[in-house]
N, C-alpha and C positions, 0 to 999 in steps of 0.2 A: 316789894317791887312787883309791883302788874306788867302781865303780857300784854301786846297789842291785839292779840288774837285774840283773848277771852275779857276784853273791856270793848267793849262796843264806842263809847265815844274815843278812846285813843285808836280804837282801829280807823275810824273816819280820819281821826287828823291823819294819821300814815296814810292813807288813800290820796288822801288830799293833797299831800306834799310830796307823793311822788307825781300825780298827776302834775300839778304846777313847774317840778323839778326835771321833766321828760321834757315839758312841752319849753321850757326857758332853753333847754340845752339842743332839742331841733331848731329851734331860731337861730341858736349861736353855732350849731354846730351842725348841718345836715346833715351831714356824712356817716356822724355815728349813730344815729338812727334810722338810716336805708335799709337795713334787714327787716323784713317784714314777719318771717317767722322764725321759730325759735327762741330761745333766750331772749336774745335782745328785742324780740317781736313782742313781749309783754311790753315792752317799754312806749314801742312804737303805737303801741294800741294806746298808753294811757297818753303818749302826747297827742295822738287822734282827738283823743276825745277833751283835753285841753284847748285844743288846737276849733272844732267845732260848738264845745259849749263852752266855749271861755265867760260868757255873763252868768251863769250857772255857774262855775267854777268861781267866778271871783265872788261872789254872792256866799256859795258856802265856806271860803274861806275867813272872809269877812266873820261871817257868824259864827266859826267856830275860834277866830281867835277873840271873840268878844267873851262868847261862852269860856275860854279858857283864863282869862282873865279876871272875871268876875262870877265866876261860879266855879 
């Protein structure tokens, strides 16, 4: 079993799916993302950055579940 932390392309998927996974649940949910700092301020950051490069974000998603599929 590999770490996410010490496999580099599974540390990208986890970035990625939390990044996707912040930013679906600010849309459904605003409320639990108003903390801006602290704990739940990491979150708020990656649905930020969901939220501003979403073509970027859906771009790497794209390619990394192709990449996981076929390689």
């Amino acid at each position: 079993m590999k770490s996410a932390l010490f496999n580099f392309h599974s540390f990208l998927t986890v970035v990625l799916l939390v990044i996707c996974t912040c930013t679906f649940l600010k849309m459904q949910f605003p409320a639990i993302l108003e903390q801006k700092t602290g704990f739940r301020g990491f979150f708020w950051k990656a649905a930020r950055i969901g939220e501003r490069l979403s073509p970027w974000v859906a771009v790497g998603c794209f390619t990394m579940g192709v990449s996981i599929i076929f390689f």
